[in-house]
N, C-alpha and C positions, 0 to 999 in steps of 0.2 A: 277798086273803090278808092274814091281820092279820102288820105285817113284823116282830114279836116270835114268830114262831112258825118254828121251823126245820124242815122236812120233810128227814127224812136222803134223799140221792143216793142213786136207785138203780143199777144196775149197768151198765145202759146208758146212762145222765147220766154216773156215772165213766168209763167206756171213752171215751164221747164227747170229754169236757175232755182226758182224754190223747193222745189221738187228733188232736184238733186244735193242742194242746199242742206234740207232736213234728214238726208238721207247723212252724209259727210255727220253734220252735227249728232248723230247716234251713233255712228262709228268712234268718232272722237270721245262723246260723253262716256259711250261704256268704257272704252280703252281708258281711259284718264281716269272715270273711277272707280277701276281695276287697280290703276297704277299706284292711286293716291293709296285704298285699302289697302296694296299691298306691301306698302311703306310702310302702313300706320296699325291696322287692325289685324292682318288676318293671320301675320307671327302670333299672336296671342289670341284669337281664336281657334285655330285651326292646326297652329304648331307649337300650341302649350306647354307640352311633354318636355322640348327640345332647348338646347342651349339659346341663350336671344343670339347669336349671330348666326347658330344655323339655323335657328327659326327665321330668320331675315333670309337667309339666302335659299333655304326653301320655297319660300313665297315666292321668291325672286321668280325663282325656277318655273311655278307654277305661270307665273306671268310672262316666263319666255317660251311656255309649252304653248301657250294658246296660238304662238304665231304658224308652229309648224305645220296646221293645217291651213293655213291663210293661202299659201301658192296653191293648195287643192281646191280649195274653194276660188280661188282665182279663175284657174282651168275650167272647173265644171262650169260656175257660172260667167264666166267669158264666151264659153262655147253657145253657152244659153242665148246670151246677149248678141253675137253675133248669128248666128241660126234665127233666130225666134223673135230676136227684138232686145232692146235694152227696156223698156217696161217691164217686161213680165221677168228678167233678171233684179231690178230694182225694187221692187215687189218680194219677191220671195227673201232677200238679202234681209231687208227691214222686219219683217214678220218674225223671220231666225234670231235676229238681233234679240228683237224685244223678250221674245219666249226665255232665250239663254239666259239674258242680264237676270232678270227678272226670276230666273230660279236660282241663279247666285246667292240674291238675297234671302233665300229662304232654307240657305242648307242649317242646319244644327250645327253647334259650336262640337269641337273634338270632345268636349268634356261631357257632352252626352253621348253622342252616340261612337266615340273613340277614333280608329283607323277610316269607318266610313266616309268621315268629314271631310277631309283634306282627298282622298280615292273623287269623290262628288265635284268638288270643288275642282279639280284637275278636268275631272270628265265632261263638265257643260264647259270649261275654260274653252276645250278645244273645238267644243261643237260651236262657240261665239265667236272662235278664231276661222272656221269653215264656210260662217256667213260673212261675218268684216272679210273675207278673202274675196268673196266678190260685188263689192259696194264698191269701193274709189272707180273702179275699171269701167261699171256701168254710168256711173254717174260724171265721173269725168269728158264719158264719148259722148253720151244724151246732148251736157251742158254746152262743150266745145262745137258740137258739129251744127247745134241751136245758133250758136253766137255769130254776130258779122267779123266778116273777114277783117283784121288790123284791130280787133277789139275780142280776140280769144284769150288775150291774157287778165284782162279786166275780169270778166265772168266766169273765166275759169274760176279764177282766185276768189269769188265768193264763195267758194266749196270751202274754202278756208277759212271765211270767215264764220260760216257755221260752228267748225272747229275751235273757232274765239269763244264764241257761247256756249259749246259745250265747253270747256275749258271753264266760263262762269258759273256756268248748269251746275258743274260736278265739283268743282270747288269749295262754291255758294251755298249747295245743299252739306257739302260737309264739315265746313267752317260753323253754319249754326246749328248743324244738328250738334255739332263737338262743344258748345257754348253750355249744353246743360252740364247735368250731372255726367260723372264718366264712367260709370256704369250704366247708365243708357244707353249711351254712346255706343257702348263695345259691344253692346247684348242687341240690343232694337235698331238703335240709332242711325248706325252706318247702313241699316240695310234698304233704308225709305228709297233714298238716291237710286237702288238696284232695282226695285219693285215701280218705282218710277218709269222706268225706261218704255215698260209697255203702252204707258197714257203718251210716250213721244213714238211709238210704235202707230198707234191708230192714228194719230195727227199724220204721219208720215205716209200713210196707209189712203188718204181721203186726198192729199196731195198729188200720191202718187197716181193714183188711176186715172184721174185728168190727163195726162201723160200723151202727147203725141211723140212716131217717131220724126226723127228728120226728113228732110225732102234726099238728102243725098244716102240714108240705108233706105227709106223706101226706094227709088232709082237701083240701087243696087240689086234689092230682092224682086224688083220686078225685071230687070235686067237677066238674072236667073228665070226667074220664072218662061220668059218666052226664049232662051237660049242665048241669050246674047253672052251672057256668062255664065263658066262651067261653077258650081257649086264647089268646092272643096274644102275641107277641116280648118278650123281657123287655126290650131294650134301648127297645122303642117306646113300652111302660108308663112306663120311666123317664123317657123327655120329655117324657111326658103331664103331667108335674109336673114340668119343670125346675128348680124352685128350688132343691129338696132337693140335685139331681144338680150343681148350681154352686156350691151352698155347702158342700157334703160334700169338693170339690177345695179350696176357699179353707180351710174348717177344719183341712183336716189338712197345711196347710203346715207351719207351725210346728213341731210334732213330728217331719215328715220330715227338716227339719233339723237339729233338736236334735242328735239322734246325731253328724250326719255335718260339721256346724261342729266340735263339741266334742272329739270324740270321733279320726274319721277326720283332718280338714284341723287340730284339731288335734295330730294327730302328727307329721306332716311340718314344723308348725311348729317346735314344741319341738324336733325334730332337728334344723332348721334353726336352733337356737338353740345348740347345741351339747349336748342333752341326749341320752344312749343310748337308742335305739328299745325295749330294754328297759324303760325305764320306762314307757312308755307303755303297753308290753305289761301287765306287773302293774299298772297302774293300771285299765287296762281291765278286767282280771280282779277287780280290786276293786268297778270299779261295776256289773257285772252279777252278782255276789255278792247286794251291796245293790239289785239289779231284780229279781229273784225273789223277795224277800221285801216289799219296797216297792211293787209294781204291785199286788197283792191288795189292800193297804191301801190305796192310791189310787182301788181300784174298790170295796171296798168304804163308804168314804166318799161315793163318788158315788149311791151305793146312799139314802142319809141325806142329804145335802144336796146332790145334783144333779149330775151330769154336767157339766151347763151352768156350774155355777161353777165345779167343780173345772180345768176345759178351761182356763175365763177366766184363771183364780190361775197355771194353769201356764204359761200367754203372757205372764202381765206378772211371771213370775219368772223367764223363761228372758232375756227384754230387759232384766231390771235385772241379772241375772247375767253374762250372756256376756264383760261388761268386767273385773269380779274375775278371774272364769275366766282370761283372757288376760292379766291383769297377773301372779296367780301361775304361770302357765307360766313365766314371762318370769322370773322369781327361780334358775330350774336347780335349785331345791332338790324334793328328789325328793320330799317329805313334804308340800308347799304342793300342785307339782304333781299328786301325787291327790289331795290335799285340792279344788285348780281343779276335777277334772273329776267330783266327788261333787258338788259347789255347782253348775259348769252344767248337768250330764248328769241327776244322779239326782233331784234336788230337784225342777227345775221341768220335763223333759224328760220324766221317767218319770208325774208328772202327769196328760202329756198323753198318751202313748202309752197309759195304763192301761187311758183312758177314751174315749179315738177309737174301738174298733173295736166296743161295744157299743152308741155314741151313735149311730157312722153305720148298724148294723145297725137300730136304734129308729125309724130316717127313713125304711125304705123297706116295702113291703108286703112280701107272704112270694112273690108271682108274680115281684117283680122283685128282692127283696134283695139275694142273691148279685152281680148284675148291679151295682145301685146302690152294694153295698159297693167292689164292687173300683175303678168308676168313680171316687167320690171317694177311695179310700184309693191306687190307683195310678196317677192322673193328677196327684195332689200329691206323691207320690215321685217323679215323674220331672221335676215343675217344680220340685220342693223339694229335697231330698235329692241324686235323682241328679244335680243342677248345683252343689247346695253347693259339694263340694271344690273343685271347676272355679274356681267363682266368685270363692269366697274367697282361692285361691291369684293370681288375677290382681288381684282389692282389693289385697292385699298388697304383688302388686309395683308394680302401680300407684302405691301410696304410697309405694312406697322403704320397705317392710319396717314400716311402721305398722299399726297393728291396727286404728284407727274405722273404714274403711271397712266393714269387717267389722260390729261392732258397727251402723253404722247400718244398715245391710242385717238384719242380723235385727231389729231393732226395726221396721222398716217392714213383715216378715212377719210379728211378732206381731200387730201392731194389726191387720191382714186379717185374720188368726186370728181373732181376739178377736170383731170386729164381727163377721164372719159365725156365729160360735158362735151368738152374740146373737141372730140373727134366723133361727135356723133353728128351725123343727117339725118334731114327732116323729108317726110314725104309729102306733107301740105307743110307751106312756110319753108321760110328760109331760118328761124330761129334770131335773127337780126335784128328784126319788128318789122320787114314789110309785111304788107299784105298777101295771106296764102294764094297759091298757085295749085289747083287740085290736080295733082301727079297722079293718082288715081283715075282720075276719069282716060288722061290721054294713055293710061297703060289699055285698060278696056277698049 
């Protein structure tokens, strides 16, 4: 396809990008307003008893148990996804979502019901970590394998921008619910946002069924179906070619922690600084403002000069940023501080997230995609992201309240980043921005 030529979306290409759209934007909002509570609220409800720093790093913990089940839920429902279809994967993810979020909001503070509180709060953490494990995977293969050839990084990256709005969603809801009294807040307030999720569950739910597969896994599974191809485990395909499945985890470190250095564990810092959790709040709302409109343009650039460079630019921008980031935290002036978290978050962060979840769809076949996706996309959130805040909060005090630790810690995640970008191939795409070459059909 000559890439000056635009073929309008048709109606099942639109339903599809929305579709996987709303899906992304649930993952994101719960996660985000996991992260923010667990910056802001749930040391003081849930870990009361306990000193305020181990009550922060409790929480923390809580927030990094949820990922551990995210690569099982990858697995199971990658397997799903590729066997069965990526609808009826996309489907069940969204439903789990909603249920989980949505009884977060409704556990008892520790001060009533004691030890139960935080045991609860741990337990649906990880059944919400079991369904976001396979969301990105189905939703990413649906959108990309929808999309025209020399325009995957475009429409991928709207999965991202959903992510900007939930970023708004979860921020927005907890910026004015924080505006009353602060006893509301802490008692009712924070929990609307959680109880929420299920009214973005059924939306997602009425999108989602519309839902067709693609022309190239239906091809496939009818290719099985009359013998042309042998049926075999997606996950077994996927070590048939390890490289792809190790460097798809090493590649998407960096990005997993973009968010959750800059964004989440920096919030608790800046509070720790003496700044109001509201600013944080509208700040956040300010940089997934600017991800909804910034991730398209990050994918479509990758579209024109490569995936692969764009990934590299946004590793060695998030490692020369993250120090600025943290110096203008450090000023309390409310105007520097979103300014910090535009310059670490959106710049080099958004970057990367734009362009991971098209690059890792491009690595794997269409037998194992789904599988492959979530592999690399949720086995580096659960070693990147879901330890960030954990991590960073012990750097911290480690150093007696200094920031390098931090800093050199992502600078040693981006350079992994980077070098594995470097040496990974694509099974559709060259990663460059030409136009895909489906290497799959001529293995079959």
């Amino acid at each position: 396809m000559n890439r000056g030529t635009r073929v309008p979306l048709s109606r099942a290409q639109k339903r599809t990008i929305a579709g996987g759209s709303i899906g992304t934007l649930m993952e994101y909002f719960d996660y985000y307003l996991y992260g923010l509570a667990s910056a802001t609220v749930f040391p003081a409800v849930f870990f009361s008893q306990e000193d305020p720093f181990v009550a922060q790093l409790s929480s923390f913990a809580t927030f990094a148990v949820g990922f551990i089940l995210r690569p099982v839920g990858g697995l199971v429902f990658g397997h799903i996804g590729d066997r069965l279809g990526r609808k009826v994967t996309l489907l069940v993810t969204v439903i789990g979502m909603g249920i989980t979020t949505a009884a977060i909001g409704l556990i008892p503070p520790d001060a009533m019901i004691g030890l139960a509180a935080p045991l609860l709060l741990l337990f649906l953490r990880m059944l919400q970590g079991l369904f976001v494990g396979g969301e990105m995977g189905g939703a990413a293969t649906m959108v990309v394998e929808h999309a025209p050839a020399g325009r995957r990084g475009l429409y991928g990256a709207f999965l991202i921008s959903g992510a900007g709005i939930a970023n708004v969603a979860s921020a927005g809801m907890m910026a004015g619910l924080g505006l009353g009294p602060d006893s509301f807040f802490m008692t009712w307030g924070w929990r609307i946002p959680f109880v929420f999720a299920l009214v973005l569950a059924i939306i997602a739910i009425l999108l989602r069924r519309q839902l067709e597969e693609s022309e190239e896994f239906t091809r496939h599974t009818q290719a099985i179906a009359i013998g042309q191809v042998k049926r075999s485990a997606p996950l077994v395909e996927v070590l048939r070619h390890p490289k792809n499945a190790v460097l798809g985890i090493l590649i998407g470190l960096p990005q997993s922690i973009a968010g959750y250095v800059v964004l989440t564990f920096g919030l608790s810092f800046m509070v720790s600084e003496g700044t109001a959790a509201q600013v944080g709040f509208i700040g956040t709302m300010i940089v997934g403002a600017l991800q909804i409109v910034v991730a398209p343009s990050y994918g479509a650039l990758s579209d024109r000069i490569g995936r692969r460079t764009v990934y590299i630019a946004g590793c060695i921008g998030f490692a020369a940023l993250v120090w600025p980031t943290f110096l203008l935290y450090g000023t309390g002036n409310e105007w520097l501080i979103w300014l910090g978290m535009i310059v670490g978050f959106v710049i080099p962060g958004v970057a990367m997230q734009g362009t991971l979840q098209t690059m890792l769809t491009e690595m794997f076949d269409v037998e194992q995609r789904t599988t492959g996706v979530n592999i690399g996309y949720q086995l580096s959130n659960t070693l990147g992201g879901g330890l960030a805040p954990l991590i960073a909060t012990a750097l911290v005090g480690w150093a007696q309240g200094e920031i390098w630790p931090v800093v050199v810690y992502v600078v040693v995640i981006c350079a992994v980043g980077a070098v594995a970008t470097a040496a990974a191939t694509f099974r559709i795409g060259t990663g460059t921005g030409e136009p895909a070459r489906e290497l799959h059909a001529e293995r079959a």
